[in-house]
C-alpha positions in Angstrom: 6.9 1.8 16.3 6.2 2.7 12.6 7.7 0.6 10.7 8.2 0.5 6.0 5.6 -2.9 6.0 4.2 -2.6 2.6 5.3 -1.7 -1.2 2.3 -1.5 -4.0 3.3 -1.2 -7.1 0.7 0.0 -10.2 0.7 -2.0 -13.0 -1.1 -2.6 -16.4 -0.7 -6.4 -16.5 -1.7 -8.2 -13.1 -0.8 -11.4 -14.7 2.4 -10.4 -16.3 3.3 -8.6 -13.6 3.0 -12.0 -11.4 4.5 -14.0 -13.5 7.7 -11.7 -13.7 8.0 -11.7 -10.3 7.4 -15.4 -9.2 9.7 -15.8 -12.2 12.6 -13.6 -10.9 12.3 -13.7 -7.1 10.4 -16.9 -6.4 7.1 -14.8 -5.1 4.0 -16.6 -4.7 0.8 -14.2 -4.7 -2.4 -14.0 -3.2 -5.0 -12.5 -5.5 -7.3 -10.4 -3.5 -9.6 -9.5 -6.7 -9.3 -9.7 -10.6 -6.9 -6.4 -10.4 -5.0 -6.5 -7.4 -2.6 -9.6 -6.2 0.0 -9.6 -3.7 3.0 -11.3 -1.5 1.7 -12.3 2.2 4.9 -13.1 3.5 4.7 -11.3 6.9 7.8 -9.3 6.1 7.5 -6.2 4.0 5.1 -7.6 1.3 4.6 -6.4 -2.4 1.0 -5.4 -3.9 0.7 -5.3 -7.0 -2.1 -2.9 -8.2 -4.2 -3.0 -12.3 -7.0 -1.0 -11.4 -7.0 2.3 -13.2 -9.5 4.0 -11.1 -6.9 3.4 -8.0 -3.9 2.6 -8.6 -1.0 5.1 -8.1 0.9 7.1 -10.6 4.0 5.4 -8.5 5.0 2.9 -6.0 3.1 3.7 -3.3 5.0 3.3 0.4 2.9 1.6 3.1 4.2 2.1 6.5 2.7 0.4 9.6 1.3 2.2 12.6 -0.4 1.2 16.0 -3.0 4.1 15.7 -4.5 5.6 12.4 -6.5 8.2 13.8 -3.1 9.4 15.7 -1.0 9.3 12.8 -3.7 10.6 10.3 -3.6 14.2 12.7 0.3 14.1 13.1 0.1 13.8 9.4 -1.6 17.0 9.1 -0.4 18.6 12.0 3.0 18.5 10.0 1.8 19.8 7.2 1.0 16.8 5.1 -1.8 16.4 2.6 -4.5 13.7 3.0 -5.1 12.3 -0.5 -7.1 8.9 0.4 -9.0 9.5 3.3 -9.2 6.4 5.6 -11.0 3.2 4.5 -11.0 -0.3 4.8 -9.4 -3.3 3.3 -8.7 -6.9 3.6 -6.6 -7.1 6.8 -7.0 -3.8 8.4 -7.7 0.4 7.1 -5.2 2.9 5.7 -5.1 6.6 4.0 -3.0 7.6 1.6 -1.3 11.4 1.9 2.0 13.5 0.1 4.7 14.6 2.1 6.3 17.8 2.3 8.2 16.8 -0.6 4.8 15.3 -2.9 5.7 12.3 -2.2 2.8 9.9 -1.8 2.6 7.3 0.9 0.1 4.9 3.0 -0.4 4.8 6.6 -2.1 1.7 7.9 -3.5 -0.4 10.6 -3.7 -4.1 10.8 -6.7 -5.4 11.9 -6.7 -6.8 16.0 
């Protein structure tokens, strides 16, 4: 089932932004990069995203599927717009897409 596993946040700080949150929830971050960091909890995690050329405009919504191919055409068949087309990253693949609404979200796929 498809399940909210992932929140990525764009910010203009990396370290700041770490700090902030180790400071007011305890986090401890994985840096995967000099501009992107984030929580590896297992739960819903929290990326934290300073590169201009990819971060979001807003917190970008990450959920979880079992088949990104699947979920890329129900995507479109329901009238959603691909905005990232699929690629790869440490851990598994994703693409990004708006919602009927513009609201812009991730669909990925953990790797094995």
């Amino acid at each position: 089932m498809a399940r909210l596993t992932y929140l990525e946040l764009p910010v203009s700080d990396l370290a700041s932004a770490k700090a902030f949150y180790a400071a007011a929830f305890g986090w401890d971050f994985t840096d995967f990069g000099p501009s992107y960091a984030a929580t590896t909890s297992g739960d819903t995690d929290i990326g934290l995203d300073a590169d201009p050329a990819e971060k979001t405009a807003a917190a970008l919504p990450v959920i979880e599927v079992d088949d990104l191919e699947a979920c890329e055409a129900k995507v479109r068949a329901a009238g959603g717009e691909i905005t990232v087309p699929i690629f790869a990253f440490p851990g598994g693949r994703r693409f990004h897409f708006r919602d009927s609404a513009g609201h812009e979200l991730a669909a990925m796929q953990a790797d094995g």
